[in-house]
C-alpha positions in Angstrom: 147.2 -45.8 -148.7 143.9 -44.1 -148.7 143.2 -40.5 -149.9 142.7 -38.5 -146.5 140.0 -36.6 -148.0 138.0 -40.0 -149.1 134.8 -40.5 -147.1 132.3 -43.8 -146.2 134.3 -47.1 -145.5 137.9 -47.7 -147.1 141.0 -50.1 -146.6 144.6 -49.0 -145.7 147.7 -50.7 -146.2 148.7 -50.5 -142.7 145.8 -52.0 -141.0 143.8 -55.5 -141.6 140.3 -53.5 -140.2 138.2 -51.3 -142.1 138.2 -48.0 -141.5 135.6 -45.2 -141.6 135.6 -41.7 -142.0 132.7 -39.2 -142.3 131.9 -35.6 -141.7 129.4 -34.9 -138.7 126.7 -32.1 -138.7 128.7 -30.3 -136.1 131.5 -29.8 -138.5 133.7 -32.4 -136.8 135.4 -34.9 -139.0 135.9 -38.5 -137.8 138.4 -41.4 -138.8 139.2 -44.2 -137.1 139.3 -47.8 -137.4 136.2 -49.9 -137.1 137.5 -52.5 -135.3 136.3 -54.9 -137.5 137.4 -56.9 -140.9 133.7 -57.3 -142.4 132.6 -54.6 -144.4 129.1 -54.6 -143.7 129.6 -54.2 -139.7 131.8 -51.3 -140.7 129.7 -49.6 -143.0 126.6 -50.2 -139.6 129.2 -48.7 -137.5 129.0 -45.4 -139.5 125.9 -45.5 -140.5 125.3 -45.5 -136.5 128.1 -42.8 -136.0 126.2 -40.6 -138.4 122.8 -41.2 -137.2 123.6 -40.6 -133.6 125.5 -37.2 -134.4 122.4 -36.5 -136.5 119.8 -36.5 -133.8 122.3 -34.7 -131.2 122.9 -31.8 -133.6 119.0 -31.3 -135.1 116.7 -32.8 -132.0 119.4 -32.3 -128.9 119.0 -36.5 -128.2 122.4 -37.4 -127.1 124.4 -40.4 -128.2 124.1 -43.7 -125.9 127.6 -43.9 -124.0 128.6 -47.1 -122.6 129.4 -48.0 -118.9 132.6 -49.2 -120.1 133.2 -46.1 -122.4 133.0 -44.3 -119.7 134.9 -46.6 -117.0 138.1 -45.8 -119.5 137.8 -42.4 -119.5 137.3 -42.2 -115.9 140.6 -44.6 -115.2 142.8 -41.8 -117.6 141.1 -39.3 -115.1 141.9 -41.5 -111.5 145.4 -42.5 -113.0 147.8 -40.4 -110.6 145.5 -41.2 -107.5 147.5 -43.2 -104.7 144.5 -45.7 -105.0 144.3 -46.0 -108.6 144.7 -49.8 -108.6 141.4 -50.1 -105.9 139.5 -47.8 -107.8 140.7 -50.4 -110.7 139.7 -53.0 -109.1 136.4 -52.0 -108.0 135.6 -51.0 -111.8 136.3 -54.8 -112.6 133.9 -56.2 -109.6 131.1 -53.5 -111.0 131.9 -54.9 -114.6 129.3 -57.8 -113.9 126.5 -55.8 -113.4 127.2 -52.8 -115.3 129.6 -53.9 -117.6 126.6 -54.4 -120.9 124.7 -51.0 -119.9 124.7 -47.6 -121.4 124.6 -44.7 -118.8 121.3 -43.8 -119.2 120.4 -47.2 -118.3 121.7 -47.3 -115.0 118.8 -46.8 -112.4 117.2 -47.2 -109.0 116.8 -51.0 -109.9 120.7 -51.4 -110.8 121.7 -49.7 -108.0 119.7 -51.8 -106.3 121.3 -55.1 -108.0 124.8 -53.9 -107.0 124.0 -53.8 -103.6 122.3 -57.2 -103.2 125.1 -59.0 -105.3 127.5 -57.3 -103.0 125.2 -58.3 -99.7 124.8 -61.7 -100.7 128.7 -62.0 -101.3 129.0 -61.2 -97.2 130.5 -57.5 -98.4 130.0 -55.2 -95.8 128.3 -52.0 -95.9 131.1 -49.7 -96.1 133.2 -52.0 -98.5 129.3 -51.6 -100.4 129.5 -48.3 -100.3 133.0 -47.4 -101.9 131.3 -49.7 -104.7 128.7 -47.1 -104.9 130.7 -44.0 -104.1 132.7 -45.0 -107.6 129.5 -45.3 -109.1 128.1 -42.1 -108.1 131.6 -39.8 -108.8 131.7 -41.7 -112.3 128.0 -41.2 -113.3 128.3 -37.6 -111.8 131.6 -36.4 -113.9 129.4 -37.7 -116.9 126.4 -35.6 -116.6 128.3 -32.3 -115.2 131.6 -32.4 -116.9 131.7 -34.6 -120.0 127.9 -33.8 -120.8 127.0 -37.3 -121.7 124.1 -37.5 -120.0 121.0 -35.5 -118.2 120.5 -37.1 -115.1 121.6 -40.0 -112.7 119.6 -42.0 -110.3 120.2 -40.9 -106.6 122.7 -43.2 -104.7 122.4 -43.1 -101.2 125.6 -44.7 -99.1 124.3 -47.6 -96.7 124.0 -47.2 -93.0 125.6 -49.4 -90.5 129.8 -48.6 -91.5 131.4 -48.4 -88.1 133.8 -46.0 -88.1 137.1 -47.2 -87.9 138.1 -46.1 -83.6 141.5 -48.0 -83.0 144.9 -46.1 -81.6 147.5 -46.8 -78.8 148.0 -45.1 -75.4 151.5 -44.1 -74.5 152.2 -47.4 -73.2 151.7 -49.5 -75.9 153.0 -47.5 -78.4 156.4 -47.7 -76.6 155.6 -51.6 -76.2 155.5 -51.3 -80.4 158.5 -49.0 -80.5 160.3 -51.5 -78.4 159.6 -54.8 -80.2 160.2 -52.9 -83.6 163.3 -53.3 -86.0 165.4 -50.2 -85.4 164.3 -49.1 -89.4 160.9 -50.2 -88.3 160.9 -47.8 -85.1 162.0 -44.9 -86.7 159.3 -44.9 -88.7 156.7 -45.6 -86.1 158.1 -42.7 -83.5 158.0 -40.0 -86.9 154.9 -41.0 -87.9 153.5 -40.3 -83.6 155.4 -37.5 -83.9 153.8 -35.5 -86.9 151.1 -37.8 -88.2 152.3 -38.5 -91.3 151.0 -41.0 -93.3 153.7 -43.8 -94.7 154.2 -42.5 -98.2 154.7 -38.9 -97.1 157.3 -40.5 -94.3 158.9 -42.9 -97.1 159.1 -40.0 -99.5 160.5 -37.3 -97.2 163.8 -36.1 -98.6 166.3 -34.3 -96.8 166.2 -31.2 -99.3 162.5 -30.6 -98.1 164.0 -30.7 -94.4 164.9 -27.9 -92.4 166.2 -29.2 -89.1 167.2 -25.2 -87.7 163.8 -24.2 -88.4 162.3 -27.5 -87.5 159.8 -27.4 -90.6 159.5 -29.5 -93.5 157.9 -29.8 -96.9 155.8 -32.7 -97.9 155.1 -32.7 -101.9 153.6 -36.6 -101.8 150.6 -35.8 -100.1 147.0 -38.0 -100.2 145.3 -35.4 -102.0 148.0 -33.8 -103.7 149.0 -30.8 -102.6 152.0 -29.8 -100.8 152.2 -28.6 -97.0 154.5 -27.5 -94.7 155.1 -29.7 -91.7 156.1 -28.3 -88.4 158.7 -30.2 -86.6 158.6 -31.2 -82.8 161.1 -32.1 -81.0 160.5 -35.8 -81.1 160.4 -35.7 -84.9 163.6 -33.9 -85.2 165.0 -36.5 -82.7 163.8 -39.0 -84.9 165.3 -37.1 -87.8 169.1 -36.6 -86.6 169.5 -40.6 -86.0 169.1 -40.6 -89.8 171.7 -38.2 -90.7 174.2 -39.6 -92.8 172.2 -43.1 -93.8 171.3 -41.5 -97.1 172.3 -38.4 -99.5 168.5 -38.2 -100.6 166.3 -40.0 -98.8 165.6 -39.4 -95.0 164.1 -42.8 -94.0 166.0 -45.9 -95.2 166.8 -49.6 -94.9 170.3 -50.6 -95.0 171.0 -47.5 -97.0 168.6 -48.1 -99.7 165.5 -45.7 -100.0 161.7 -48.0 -99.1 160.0 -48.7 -101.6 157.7 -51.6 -100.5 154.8 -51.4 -98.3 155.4 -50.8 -94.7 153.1 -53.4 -93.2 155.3 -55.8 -94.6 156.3 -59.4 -92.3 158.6 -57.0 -90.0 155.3 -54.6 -88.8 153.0 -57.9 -88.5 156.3 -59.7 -86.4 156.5 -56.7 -84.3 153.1 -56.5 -83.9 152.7 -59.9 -82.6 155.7 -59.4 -80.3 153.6 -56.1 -78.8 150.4 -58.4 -78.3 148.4 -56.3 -80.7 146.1 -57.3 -83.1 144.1 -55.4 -85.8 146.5 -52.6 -86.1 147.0 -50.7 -89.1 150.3 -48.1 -89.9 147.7 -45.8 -90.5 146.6 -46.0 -87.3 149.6 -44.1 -85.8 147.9 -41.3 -87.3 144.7 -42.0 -85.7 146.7 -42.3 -82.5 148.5 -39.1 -83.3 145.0 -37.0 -83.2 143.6 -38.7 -80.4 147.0 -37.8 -78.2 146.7 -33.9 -79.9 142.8 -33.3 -78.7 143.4 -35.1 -75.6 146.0 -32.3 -75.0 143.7 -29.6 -75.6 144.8 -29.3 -79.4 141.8 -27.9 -81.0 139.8 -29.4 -83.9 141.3 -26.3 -86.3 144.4 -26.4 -85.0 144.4 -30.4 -85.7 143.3 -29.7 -89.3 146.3 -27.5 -90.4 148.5 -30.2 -88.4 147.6 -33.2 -90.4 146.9 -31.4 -94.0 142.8 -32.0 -93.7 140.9 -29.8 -96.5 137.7 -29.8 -94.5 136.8 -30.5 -90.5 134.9 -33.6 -91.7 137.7 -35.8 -91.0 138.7 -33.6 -88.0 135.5 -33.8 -85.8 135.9 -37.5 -85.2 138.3 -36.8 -82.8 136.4 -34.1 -81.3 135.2 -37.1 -78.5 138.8 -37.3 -77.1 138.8 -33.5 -75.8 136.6 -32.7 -72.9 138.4 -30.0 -71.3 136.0 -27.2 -72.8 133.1 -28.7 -71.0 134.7 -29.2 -67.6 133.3 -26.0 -66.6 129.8 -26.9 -67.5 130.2 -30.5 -65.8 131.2 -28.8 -62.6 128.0 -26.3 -62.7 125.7 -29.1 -61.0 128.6 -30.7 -58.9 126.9 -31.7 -55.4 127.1 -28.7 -52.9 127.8 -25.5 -55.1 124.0 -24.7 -55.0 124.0 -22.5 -58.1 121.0 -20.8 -59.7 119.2 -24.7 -59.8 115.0 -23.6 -59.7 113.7 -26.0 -56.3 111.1 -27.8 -58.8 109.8 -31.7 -58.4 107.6 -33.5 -60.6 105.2 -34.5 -57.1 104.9 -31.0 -56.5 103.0 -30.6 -60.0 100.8 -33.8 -58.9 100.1 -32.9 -55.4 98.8 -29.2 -56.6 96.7 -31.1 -59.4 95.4 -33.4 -57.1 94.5 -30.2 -55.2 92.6 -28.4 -58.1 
């Protein structure tokens, strides 16, 4: 094997690619493999290496990173996230038009060519925009965090996403509930009963539930940090049934923890049984904070409830609450008079008229 200590292009027993090793300006010291068996494409390889770390060191001009360099990196970053595998997916559809770039190639005009290619695939505009919003965090954790580069073009998120408005009344939820496998129903009447989404339902064990106290603990959050979850008594209704079905685990199916994805063949049966169409599970939650603000829950209240970091997500259902303007609706109800000034638009034209 090599000498550690030897520098330029050498061979090792253990590999069938050249491999280079070199010294930067910086101080740092670099071997690695090449990639390559030709000689002379190594040697350019380092020759490149060098040169690069040369002009960031004496002149400040960083080294060219790659769209794909950086698309790894990124990926190690995103690899715990509950959506890893779309934010993996999307990297592959960008790959196309991104794919041969270095980051300091990306501009308006690329942007641009994502978001025809997408248009003229029939994409819409906020399936687009998480296109671009992948884009934009990955472009934007390379200029502020990994220092790679000094500026980005501005991405702008398209107009025209509809927001997504679709939950139950108390009547068809109980025509779901009905319909449901009894597994199924439990799930369904927990998640209307707290708003939990299906992987902190799924994952709930019974250690992190306190039935006395009617709390529990979720530690499998969406953004990853643990809350406490107050209990009503619906959800600890829901919760007793289970007793006994499993030592760990608080929802099951035929004593075997779920794994699989809950809008499985059994949620799409049921929902055809209900009549409903273009219902998500998620949508219970949706259908959860439309119930709460039509009770008078507040926006802040709601927020702590359903483990929101910000009101962003909150204030959509800030429509389904009226209750704080019903005193400001009643101020010009016919026959309460109030002080309403006695003014009319013909009076103003009559005394001009006059003038």
């Amino acid at each position: 094997m090599a000498q550690q200590t030897q520098e330029g292009v050498y061979r090792r027993q253990d590999s069938r690619y050249w491999w280079i090793a070199t010294t930067l300006p910086n101080g740092k010291r670099i071997r690695q493999s090449s990639g390559t068996k030709i000689r002379t494409d190594a040697e350019a390889l380092l020759a490149k290496i060098r040169l690069e770390a040369f002009r960031e060191h004496h002149f400040g001009i960083k080294s060219q990173r790659s769209w794909q360099e950086a698309v790894v990196r990124y990926l190690a970053i995103k690899v715990n996230l509950r959506s890893f595998n779309d934010v993996q997916r999307i990297c592959r559809k960008l790959d196309p038009y991104l794919g041969h770039l270095t980051l300091d190639q990306i501009n308006g005009d690329v942007i641009w060519n994502v978001v025809q290619g997408q248009l003229k695939k029939g994409n819409a505009p906020a399936t687009i925009n998480r296109y671009l919003s992948i884009i934009r965090n990955l472009l934007k954790m390379a200029r502020e965090e990994w220092q790679w580069i000094d500026s980005m073009p501005k991405i702008r998120m398209l107009p025209g996403e509809v927001e997504r408005d679709r939950w139950l009344n108390r009547e068809e939820a109980g025509q779901l509930i009905a319909v449901a496998p009894d597994h199924l129903a439990a799930l369904i009447r927990f998640a209307l009963a707290t708003g939990c989404r299906a992987r902190e339902i799924t994952g709930l064990e019974w250690n992190r539930v306190d039935l006395e106290r009617q709390t529990a603990w979720l530690n499998q959050t969406k953004n990853g940090t643990p809350r406490g979850l107050p209990l009503n008594h619906d959800a600890v209704a829901v919760l007793k049934e289970q007793k006994g079905k499993h030592q760990r685990f608080c929802f099951t199916y035929f004593g075997k923890p779920i794994v699989w994805e809950i809008t499985n063949s059994a949620w799409h049966t049921a929902l055809k049984k209900a009549g409903f169409a273009d219902f998500r599970f998620h949508d219970l939650r949706h259908t959860w904070a439309s119930w709460h603000r039509q009770a008078g829950t507040s926006c802040d209240e709601l927020k702590d409830l359903g483990g929101w970091k910000s009101r962003v997500m909150v204030d959509r259902y800030a429509k389904y609450a009226t209750e704080h303007l019903a005193v400001a609706a009643a101020r010009i109800e016919n026959g309460r008079g109030g002080d309403v000034v006695q003014l009319s638009r013909f009076c103003h034209v009559r005394n001009a008229k006059r003038g």
